[in-house]
C-alpha positions in Angstrom: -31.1 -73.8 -2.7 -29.6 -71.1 -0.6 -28.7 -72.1 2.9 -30.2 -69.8 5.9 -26.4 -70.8 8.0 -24.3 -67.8 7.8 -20.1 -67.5 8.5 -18.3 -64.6 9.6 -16.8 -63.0 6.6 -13.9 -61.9 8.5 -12.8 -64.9 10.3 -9.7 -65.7 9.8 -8.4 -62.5 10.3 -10.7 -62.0 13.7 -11.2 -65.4 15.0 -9.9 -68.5 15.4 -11.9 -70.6 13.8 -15.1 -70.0 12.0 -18.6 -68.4 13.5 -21.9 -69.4 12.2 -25.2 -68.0 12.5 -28.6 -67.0 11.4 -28.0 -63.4 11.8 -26.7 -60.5 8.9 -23.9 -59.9 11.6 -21.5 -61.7 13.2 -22.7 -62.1 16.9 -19.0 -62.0 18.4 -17.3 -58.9 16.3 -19.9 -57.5 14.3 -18.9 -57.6 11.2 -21.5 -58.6 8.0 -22.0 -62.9 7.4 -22.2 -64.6 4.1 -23.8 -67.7 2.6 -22.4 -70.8 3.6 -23.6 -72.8 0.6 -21.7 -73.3 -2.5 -23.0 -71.8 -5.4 -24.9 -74.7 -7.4 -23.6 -74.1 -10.6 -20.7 -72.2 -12.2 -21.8 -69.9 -15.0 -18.7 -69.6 -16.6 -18.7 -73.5 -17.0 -18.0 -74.1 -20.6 -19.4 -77.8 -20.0 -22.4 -77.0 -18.8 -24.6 -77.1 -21.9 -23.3 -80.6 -22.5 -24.3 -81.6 -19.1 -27.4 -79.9 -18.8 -28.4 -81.8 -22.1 -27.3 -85.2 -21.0 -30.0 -84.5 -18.0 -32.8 -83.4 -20.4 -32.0 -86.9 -22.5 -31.9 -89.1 -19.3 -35.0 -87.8 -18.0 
């Protein structure tokens, strides 16, 4: 699930603390936002086939 809140990618060089928003930019110095949400999985995770099979099973 990606989240539509966005953070200043530069803030904590530019502010003080962070700035969200809805917008592609930041609305106080302009520079480009990125997704606030974690990732939801990690594919590089060399557990994840375990886990995703213990779902399947439990299900």
């Amino acid at each position: 699930m990606k989240s539509d809140i966005r953070v200043c990618s530069a803030w904590r060089d530019a502010h003080d603390r962070p700035v969200y928003t809805l917008s592609e930019t930041c609305p106080d110095c302009g520079s480009e936002t990125e997704n606030t949400a974690p990732a939801p999985f990690d594919p590089n995770d060399p557990h994840g086939e375990y886990r995703r099979a213990l779902k399947r099973r439990r299900r």
